[in-house]
N, C-alpha and C positions, 0 to 999 in steps of 0.2 A: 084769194083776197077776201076780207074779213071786211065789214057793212061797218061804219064806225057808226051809225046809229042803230044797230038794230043788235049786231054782232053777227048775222049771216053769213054762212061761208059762200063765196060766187069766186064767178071765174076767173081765172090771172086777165081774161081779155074783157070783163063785164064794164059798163062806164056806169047802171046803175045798179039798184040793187034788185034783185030776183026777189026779194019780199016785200022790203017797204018802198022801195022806186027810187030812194035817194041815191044822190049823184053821190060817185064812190074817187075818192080821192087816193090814189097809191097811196100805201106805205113803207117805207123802204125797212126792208126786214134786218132786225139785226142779228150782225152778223155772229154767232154764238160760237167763240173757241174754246174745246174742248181741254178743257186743259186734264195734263197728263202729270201724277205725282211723280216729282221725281224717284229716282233708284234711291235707296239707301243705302252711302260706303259704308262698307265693312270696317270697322275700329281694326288696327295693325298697332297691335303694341310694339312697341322695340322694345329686345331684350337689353337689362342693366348691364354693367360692365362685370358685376361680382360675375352672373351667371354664363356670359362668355367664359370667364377663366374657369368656373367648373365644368364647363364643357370642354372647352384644352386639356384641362387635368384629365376627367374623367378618359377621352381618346390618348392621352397618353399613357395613363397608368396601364389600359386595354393593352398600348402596344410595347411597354416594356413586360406587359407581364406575359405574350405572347411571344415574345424574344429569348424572356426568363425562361421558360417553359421550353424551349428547345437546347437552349442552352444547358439546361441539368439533365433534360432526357439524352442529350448526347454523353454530356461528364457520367452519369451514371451508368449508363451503358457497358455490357459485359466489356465488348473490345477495346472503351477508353480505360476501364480498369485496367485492363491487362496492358494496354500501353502506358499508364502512367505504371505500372507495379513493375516493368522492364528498365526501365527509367529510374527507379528507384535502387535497383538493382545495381545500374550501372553508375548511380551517384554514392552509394553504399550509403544510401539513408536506411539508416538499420531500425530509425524509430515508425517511419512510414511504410517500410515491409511489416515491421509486427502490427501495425492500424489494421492493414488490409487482412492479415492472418484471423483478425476476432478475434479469440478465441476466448470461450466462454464457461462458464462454470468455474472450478477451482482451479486456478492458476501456478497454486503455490512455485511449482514445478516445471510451468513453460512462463517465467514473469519474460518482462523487457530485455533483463539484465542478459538471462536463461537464453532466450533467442537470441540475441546479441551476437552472446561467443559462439553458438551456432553458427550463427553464419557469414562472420570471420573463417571459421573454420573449411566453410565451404567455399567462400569465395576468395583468390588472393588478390593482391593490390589491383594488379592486373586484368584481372578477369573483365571481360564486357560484354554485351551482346547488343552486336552492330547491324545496319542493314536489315534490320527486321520489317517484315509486314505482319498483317494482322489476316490472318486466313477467316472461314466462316467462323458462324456459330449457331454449336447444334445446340438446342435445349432439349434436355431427358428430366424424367421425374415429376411429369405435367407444367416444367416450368421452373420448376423449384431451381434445379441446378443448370450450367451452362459451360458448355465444354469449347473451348476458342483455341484454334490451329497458329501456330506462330512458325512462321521460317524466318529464318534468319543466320548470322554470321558470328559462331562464339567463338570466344576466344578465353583462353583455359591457360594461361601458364603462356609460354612461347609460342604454343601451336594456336594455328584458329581454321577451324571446322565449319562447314557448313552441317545447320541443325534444324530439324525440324521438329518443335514437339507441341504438348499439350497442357493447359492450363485450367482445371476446374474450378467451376464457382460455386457457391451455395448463395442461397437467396435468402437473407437473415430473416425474420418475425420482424424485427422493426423496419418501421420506413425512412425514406433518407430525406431530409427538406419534406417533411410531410407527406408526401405523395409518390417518392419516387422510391423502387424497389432498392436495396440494400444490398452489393453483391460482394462476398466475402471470398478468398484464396481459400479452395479446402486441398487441394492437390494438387501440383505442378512436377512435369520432369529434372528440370533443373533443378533445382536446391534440395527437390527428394525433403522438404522435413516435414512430414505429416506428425499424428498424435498415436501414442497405443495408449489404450484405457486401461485403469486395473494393473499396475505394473507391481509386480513382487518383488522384495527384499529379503531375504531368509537370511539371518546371521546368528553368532550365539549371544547370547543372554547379553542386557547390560554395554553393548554396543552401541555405541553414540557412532549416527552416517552423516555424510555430508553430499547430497547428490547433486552436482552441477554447481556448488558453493552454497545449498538452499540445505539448513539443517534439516533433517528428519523428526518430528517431533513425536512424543504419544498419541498424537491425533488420529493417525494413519497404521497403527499395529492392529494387526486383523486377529482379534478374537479369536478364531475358528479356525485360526494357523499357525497350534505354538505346540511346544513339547515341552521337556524336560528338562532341554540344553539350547533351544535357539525361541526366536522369536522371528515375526514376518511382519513388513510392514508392506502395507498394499499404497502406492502414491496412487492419484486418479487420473491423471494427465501426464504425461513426458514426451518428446520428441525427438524423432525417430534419426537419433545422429548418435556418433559417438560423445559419451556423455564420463566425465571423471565423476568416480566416489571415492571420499575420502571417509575410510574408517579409526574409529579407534578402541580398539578390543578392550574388554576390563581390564586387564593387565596392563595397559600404557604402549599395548604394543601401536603404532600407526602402521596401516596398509593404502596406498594407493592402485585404485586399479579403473580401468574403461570397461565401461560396458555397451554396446548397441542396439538399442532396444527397436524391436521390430513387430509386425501383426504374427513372425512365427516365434517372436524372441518375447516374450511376457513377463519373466522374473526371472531373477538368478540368486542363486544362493551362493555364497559367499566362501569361496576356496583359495589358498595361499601359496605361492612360487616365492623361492629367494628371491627374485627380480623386485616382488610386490613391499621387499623391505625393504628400510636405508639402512645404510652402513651401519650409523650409531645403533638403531633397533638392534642389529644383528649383533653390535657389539656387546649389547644389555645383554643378549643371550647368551652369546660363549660364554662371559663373564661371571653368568649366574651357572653355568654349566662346570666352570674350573673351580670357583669358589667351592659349587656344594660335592664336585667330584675329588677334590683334594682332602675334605672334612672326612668323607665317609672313607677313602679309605687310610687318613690321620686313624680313623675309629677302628680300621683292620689291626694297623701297625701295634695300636696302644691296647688292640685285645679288646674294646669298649662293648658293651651290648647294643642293638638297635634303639633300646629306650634311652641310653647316653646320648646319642646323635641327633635323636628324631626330628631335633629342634632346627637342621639343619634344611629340613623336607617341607612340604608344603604338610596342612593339616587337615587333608580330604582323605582321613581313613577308608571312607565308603569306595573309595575308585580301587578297582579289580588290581591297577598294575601300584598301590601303596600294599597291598597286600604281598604281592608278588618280589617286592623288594624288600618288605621283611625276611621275608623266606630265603633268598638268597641273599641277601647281607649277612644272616644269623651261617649259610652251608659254605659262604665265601671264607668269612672268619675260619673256619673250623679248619677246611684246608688251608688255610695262611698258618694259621696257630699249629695244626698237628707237628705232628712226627717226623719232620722234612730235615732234610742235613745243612740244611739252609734257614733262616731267616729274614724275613721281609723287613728291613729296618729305617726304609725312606721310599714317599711316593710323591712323584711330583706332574701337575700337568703341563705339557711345554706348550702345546698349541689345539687349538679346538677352531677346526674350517666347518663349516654348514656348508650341506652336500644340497639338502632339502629339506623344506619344511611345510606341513599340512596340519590337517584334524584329524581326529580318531572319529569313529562314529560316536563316542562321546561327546565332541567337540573341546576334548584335549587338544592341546597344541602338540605335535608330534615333530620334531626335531632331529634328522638325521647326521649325524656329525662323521667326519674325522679327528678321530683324539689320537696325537704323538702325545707321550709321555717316557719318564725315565723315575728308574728308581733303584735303589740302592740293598744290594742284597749282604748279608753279613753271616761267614759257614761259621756254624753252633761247633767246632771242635776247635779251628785254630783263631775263629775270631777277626778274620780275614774279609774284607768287604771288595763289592764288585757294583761296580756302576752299567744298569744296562738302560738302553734305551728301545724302543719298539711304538709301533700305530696301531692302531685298531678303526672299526665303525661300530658308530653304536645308534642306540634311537633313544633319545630322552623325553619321556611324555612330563609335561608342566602343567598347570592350570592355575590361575589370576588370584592373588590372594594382594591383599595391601597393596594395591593398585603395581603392581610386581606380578611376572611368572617365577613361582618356586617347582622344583621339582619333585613328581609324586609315581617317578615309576624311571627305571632303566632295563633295556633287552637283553643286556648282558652287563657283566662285570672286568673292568679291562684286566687283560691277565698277564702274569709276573712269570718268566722263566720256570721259577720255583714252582711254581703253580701243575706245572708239564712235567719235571724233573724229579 
């Protein structure tokens, strides 16, 4: 208690004061509350409405594109490839088998059209493959390639087989949707059509091909592979099926023929079977065969020299068998004309059959024939004529002049009774 005259501090119990003696009057203390600052709330923005829907957006665009993303890792996938390219197979989508095939570089020779009949060829209406599953898949090549097991149920014509085979992939350079690997068909059992690289064409000179319906152009004649008498043209690409060429020789002759090109089949050089000609072709040749066989021996009958005639023959002095038929046309004359008790006084050709027909290593055309003929003999004392008839074979070499074969050689000379008599 505090002295209110003096200000001394005394006792809660004193009545006066411990210094100045005055009477001490409580004073009732006040009471002092402490006061306490409040807390400060923490400011809570709410977020705007825009920034709600960027947050919707933003978790949803997250989960479509985490849907996205399994979604193509599965589609791109070795084994959904080869389940959609089975599929594709069985729908004869011919333009989504050749997607899956790649194939890259020069085309000229394996285009859309090229695959197409390919594999028409291979596959009939019918064909399917049913019941399949999708076995493992090993990767070889660090990756690169993928090799995928398929059983399943084929069915080939009437018959259907249980099959098991295999499907290679290759993993292209580029990527597919940005990020996902690229998986292309390089090998399969079924349809067998892979590529041979480097394929050779060997034919003679002046040869217009047509390989798979795709002209052969000078783009692709290989320098480094020609002669005298042929030319080679190298394609870069074919595949590995039976494939038509259509040739047509300098002379107008047309050949059709298949060829099968394989990794042991590389080129082929270009060889002729009566089968490889048509009728009318064949007929242009007998034709030219009676023609210039009735001239020359008109030119025995009337005595003529080789230079009377010659105009009848092709104009390749240089070839070994024009030489050869000067020589015997000038030793044939000699025995027709000598000293015979007979006379050769008519030649005629009845029929000219092609037996065979090829090259010479010249790249002559070689012509083996059957020649009937008949001809008319007349005896030098009474003047008396006799009609004989007889066959023979002969080999007629030709070669392409005015888009024509003329002929520029014969193996023999058909011979006359008289002739033996």
């Amino acid at each position: 208690m505090y002295c209110s005259e003096c200000g001394a501090k005394n006792k809660k119990t004193a009545e006066f004061c411990e210094e100045c003696g005055a009477k001490l009057e409580p004073v009732e203390e006040e009471k002092t509350t402490k006061k306490v600052a409040p807390k400060k709330k923490t400011a809570t923005k709410k977020l705007s409405k825009k920034q709600k829907i960027l947050i919707v957006a933003i978790v949803a665009i997250v989960v479509v594109l985490f849907i996205a993303f399994q979604v193509l890792k599965t589609a791109t996938s070795p084994k959904k490839i080869v389940e959609d390219y089975i599929e594709a197979i069985n729908t004869k989508d011919y333009a989504k088998l050749y997607d899956y095939a790649n194939y890259s570089g020069d085309t000229t020779f394996i285009s859309e059209k090229v695959y197409t009949e390919a594999v028409k060829n291979k596959l009939e209406d019918s064909s399917t493959i049913s019941n399949f599953t999708i076995g493992k898949v090993a990767y070889e090549n660090g990756g690169l390639t993928a090799v995928v097991t398929v059983n399943s149920n084929v069915k080939l014509g009437s018959s259907t087989t249980g099959a098991t085979f295999e499907v290679k992939l290759t993993k292209a350079r580029e990527k597919q949707y940005l990020f996902f690997p690229k998986w292309t068909i390089s090998e399969e059992e079924l349809l067998e059509l892979n590529t041979v690289e480097d394929f050779n064409l060997t034919v003679p000179k002046d040869t217009e091909i047509t390989f798979g319906g795709v002209k052969v152009t000078d783009k692709y004649l290989n320098n480094d592979e020609k002669d005298d008498y042929t030319v080679t043209y190298t394609l870069p690409q074919v595949l590995t099926t039976s494939t038509n060429i259509d040739y047509k020789l300098p002379g107008g002759l047309e050949v059709e023929q298949v060829v099968n090109p394989s990794s042991y089949n590389t080129g082929y050089s270009l060889n002729l079977s009566t089968s490889d000609i048509s009728e009318e072709d064949q007929k242009k040749l007998t034709d030219k065969i009676t023609e210039t066989t009735n001239a020359m021996m008109k030119g025995i009958v009337e005595n003529k020299t080789f230079n009377d005639i010659k105009s009848n023959f092709a104009n390749d002095t240089d070839s070994e068998y024009y030489k050869e038929l000067e020589d015997e046309y000038a030793d044939y004359r000699d025995d027709v004309q000598g000293d015979n008790y007979v006379s050769l006084s008519n030649f005629d050709v009845d029929e000219v059959e092609i037996s065979s027909i090829g090259f010479t290593r010249n790249y002559e055309l070689s012509v083996f024939v059957r020649l009937s003929y008949s001809w008319t003999e007349t005896d030098k004392d009474s003047g008396e004529t006799t009609e004989e008839d007889d066959y023979s074979y002969h080999t007629f070499y030709l070669v392409p002049e005015d888009d024509e074969y003329k002929i520029v050689g014969i193996s023999s000379f058909p011979a006359t009774i008289s002739w033996y008599w």
